[in-house]
C-alpha positions as CSV (number, residue, x, y, z in Angstrom):
1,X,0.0,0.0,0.0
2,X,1.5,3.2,-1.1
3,X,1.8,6.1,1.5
4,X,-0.7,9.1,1.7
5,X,0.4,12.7,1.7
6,X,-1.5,15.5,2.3
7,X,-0.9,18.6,-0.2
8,X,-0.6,21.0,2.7
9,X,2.4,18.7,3.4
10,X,3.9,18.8,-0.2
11,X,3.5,22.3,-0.2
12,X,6.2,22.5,2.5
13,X,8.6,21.4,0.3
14,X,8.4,23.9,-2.3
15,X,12.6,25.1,-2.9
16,X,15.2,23.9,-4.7
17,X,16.9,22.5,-2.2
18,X,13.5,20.6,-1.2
19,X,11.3,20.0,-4.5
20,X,8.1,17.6,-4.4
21,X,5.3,18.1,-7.0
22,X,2.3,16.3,-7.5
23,X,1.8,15.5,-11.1
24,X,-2.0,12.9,-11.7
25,X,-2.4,12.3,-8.2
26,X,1.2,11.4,-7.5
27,X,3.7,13.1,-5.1
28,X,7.5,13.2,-6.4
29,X,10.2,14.2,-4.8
30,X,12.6,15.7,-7.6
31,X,15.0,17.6,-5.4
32,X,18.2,15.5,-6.7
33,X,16.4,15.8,-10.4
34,X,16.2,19.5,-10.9
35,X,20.1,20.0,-11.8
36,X,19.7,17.0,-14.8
37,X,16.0,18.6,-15.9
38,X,16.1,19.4,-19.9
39,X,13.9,22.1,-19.5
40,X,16.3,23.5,-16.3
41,X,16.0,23.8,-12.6
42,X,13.8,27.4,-13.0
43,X,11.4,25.4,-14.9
44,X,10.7,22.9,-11.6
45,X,10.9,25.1,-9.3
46,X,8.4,27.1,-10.6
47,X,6.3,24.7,-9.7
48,X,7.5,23.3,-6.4
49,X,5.2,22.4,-3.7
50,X,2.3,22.1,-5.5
51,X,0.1,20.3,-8.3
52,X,2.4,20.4,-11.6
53,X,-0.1,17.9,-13.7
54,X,-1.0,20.4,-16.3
55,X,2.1,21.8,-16.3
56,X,3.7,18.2,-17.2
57,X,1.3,17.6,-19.6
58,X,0.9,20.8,-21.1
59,X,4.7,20.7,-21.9
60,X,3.9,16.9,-23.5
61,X,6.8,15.3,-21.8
62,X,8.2,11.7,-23.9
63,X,7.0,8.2,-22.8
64,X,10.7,8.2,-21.0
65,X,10.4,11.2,-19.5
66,X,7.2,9.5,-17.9
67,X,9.3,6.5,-17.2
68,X,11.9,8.3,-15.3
69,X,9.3,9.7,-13.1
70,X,8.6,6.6,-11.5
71,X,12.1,6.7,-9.9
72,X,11.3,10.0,-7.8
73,X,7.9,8.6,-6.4
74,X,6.9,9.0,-2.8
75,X,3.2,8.6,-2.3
76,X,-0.1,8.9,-3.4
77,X,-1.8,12.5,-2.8
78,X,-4.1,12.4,0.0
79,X,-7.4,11.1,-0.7
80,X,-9.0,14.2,0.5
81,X,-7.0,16.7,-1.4
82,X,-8.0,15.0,-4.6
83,X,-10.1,17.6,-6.5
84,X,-13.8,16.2,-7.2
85,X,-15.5,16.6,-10.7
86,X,-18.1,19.0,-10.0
87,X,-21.6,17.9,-10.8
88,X,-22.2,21.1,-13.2
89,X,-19.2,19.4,-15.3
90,X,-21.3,16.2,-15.5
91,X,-24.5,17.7,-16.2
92,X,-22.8,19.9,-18.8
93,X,-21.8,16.8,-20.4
94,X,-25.6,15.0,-19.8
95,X,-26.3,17.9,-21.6
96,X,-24.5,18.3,-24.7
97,X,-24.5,14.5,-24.9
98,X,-28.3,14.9,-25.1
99,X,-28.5,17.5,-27.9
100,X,-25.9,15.7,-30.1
101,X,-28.6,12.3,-29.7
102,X,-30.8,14.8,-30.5
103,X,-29.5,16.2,-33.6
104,X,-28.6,13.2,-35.1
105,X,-32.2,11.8,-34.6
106,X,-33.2,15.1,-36.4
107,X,-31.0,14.4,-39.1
108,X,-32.4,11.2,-39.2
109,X,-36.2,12.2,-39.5
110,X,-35.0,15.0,-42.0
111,X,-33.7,12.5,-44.6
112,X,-36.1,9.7,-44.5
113,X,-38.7,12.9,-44.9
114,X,-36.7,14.0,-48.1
115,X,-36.5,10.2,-48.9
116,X,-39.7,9.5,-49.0
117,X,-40.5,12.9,-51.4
């Protein structure tokens, strides 16, 4: 069983010297990483201490890059610092699922009309 940590504790280590981010869910220590980071030491501790997931991802980081990762892995965030999907992002989608069914049903109706003419 992997180890919890809380994000108010990962956001005590937020220097150079003392670098965890949380990238998916994941807390990393990458303190002895930063000196050998392609994209340089500014770029991680810019984001020290705290969630770095679209930061990773934004900067589409290699399939080794991922793999290396793995190496500097400490725990799992804590269950209760995990952000929840919000229930306006579900009915949002509920929604526009909805209209697409009901445009393509439309579409539908419209050609077997024009069909039939």
């Amino acid at each position: 069983m992997s180890k919890e940590i809380s994000l108010a504790t990962v956001k005590q280590h937020n220097k150079a010297t003392d670098l965890w981010v949380v990238i998916n869910n994941k807390v990393y220590d990458v303190t002895k990483f930063r000196l050998e980071h392609p994209g340089g030491e500014d770029s991680l501790v810019e984001v020290a201490g705290r969630d770095a997931t679209k930061d990773f991802n934004d900067v589409g980081h290699s399939s080794e890059a991922r793999e290396m990762l793995k190496k500097y892995y400490i725990g799992d965030l804590a269950a209760a610092d995990i952000p929840k999907k919000s229930a306006i992002s579900c009915r949002n989608a509920a929604l526009a699922l909805g209209a697409a069914f009901l445009g393509i049903t439309l579409v539908y109706v419209l050609r077997r009309g024009l069909a039939k003419n």
